[in-house]
Backbone as a ProteinNet text record, in pm:
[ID]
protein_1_A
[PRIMARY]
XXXXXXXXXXXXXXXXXXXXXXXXXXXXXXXXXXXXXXXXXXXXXXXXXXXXXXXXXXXXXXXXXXXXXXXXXXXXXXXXXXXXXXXXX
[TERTIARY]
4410.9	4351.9	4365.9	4342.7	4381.8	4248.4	4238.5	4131.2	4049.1	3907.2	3790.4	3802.1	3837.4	3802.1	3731.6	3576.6	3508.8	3576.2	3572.9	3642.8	3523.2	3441.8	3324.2	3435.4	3410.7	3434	3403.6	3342.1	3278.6	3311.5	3318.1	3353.1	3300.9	3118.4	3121.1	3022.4	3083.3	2956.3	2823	2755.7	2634.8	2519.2	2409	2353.9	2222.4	2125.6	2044.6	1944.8	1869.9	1730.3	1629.2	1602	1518.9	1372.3	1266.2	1156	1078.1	995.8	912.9	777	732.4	613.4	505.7	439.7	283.3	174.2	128.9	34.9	-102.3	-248.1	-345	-369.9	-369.4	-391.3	-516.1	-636.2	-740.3	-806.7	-758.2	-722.5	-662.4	-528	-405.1	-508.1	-596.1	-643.4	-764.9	-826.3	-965	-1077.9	-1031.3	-1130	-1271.8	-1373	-1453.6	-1584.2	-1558.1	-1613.9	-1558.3	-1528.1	-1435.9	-1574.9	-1505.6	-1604	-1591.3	-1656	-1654.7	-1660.7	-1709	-1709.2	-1596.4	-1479.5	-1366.1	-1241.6	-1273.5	-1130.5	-996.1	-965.6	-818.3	-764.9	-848.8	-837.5	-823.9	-904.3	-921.6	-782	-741.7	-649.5	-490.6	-508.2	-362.1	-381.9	-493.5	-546.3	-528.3	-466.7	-489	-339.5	-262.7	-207.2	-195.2	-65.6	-101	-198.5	-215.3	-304.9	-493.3	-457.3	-606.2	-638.1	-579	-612.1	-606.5	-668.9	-652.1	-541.9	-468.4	-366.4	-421.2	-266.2	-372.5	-298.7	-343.3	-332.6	-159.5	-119.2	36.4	78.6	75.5	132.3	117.5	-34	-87.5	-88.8	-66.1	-62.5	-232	-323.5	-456.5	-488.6	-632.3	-626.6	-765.8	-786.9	-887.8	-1011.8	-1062.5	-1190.5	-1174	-1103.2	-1100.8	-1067.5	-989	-931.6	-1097	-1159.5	-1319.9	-1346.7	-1387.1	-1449.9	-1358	-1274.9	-1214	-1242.2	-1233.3	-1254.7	-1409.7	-1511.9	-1624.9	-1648.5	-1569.1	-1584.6	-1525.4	-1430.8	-1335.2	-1467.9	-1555.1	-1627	-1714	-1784.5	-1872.6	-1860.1	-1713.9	-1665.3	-1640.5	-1649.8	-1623.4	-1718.4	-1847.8	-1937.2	-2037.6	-1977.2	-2057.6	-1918	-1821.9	-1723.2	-1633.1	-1614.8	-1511.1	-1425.2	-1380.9	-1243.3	-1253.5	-1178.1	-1186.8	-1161.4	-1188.5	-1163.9	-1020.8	-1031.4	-870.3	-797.8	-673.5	-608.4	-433.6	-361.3	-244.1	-139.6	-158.5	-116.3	-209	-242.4	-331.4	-286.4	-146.3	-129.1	-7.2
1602.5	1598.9	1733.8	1738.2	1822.7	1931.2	2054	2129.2	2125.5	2113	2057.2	1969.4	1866.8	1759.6	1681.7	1632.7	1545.8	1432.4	1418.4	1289.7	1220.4	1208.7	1076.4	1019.6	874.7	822.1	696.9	665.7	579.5	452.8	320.5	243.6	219.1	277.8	274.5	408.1	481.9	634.2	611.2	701.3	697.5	706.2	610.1	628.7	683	801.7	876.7	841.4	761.7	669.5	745.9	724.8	773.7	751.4	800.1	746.9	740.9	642.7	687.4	722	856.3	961.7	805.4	812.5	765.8	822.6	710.3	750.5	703.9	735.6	685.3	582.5	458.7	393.9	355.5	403.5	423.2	591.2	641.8	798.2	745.3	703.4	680.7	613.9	452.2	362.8	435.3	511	609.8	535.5	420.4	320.9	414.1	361.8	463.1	356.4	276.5	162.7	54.8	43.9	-61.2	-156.7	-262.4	-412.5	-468.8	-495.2	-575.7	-744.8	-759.8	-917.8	-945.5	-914.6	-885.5	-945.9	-1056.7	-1070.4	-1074.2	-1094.4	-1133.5	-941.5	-872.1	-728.5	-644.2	-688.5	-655.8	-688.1	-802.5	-844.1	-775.8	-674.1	-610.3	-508.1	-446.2	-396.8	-426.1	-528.3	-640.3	-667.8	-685.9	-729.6	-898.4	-981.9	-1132.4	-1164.1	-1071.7	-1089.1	-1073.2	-1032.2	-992.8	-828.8	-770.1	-606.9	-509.5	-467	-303.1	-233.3	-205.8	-125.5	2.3	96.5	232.1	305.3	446.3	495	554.5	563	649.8	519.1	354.3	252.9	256.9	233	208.2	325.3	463.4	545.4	585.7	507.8	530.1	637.4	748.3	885.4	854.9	975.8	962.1	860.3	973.7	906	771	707.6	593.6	473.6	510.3	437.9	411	524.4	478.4	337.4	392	288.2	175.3	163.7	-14.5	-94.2	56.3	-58.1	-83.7	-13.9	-10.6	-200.4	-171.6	-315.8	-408.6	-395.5	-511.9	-587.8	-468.4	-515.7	-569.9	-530.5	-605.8	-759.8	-787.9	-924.3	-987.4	-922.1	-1032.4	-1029.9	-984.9	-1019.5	-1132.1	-1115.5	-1245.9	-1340.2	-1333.1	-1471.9	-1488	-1367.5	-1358.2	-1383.7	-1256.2	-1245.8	-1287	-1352.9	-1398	-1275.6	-1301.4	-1168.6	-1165.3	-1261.7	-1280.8	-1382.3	-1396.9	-1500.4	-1573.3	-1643.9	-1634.8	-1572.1	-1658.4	-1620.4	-1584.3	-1504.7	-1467.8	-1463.5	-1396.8	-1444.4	-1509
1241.2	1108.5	1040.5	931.7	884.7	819.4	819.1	820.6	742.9	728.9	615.7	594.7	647.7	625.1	750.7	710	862	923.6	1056	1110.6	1044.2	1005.3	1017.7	854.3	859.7	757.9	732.7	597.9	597.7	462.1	527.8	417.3	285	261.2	128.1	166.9	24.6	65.5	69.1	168.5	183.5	88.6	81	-82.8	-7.8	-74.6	-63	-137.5	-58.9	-124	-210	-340.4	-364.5	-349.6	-372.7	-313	-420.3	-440.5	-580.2	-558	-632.5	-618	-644.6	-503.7	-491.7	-576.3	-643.4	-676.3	-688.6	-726.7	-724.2	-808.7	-772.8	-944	-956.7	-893.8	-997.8	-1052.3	-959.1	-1116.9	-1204.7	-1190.6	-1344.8	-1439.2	-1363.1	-1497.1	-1511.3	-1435.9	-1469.3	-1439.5	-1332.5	-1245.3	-1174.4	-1211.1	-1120.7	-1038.8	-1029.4	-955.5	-900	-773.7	-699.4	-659.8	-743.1	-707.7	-653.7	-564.9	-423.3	-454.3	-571.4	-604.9	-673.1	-669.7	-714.1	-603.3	-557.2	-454.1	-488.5	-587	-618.2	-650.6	-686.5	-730.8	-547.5	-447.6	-335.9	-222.3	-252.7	-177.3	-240.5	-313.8	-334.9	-231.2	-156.9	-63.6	88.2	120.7	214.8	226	372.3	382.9	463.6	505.8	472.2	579.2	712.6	835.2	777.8	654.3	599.7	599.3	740.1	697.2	647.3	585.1	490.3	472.4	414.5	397.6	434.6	492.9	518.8	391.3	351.2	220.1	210.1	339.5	322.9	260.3	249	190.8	44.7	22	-107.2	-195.6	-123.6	-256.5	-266.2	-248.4	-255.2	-236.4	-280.5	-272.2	-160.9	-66.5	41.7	-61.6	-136.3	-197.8	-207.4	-296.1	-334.8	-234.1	-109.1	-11.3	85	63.5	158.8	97.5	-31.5	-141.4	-137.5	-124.5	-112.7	8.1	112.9	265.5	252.8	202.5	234.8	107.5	-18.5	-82.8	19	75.9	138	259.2	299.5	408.6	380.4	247.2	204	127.3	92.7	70.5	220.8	272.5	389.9	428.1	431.8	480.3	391.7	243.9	181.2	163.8	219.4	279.4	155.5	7.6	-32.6	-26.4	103.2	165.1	315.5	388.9	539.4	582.5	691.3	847.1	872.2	915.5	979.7	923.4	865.6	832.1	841.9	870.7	892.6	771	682.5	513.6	435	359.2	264.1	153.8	119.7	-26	-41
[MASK]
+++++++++++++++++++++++++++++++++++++++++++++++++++++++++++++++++++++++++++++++++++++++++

């Protein structure tokens, strides 16, 4: 081969994912009360087994990520949202 140039070669060039900046979306909408009587708002929270997203997914900021699990628990405890489920949404 011939000099500077890599043996690696590849059939279509390599594409360099971009990632898109996480963010809080109840800072952005200026949410300052997560409602627990709110299921359909709760379950974007929730994945299809029923459990909590953790915050590196959702973008959620510490504060606000307490306050959803602490709503999520309290809908399931007045039977909102189920515990456990096969499909959820």
């Amino acid at each position: 081969m011939a000099q500077g140039q890599s043996e690696i070669r590849y059939l279509n060039p390599p594409t360099v994912d971009v990632k898109k900046k996480k963010y809080c979306r109840f800072k952005k909408n200026g949410i300052k009360y997560v409602d627990y009587k709110d299921p359909e708002f709760l379950k974007k929270f929730l994945n299809e087994q029923g459990r909590i997203l953790p915050r590196r997914i959702t973008g959620t900021s510490l504060k606000f990520q307490r306050r959803v699990a602490q709503a999520v628990k309290r809908a399931r405890h007045l039977a909102l949202l189920p515990f456990v489920t096969d499909m959820l949404k």
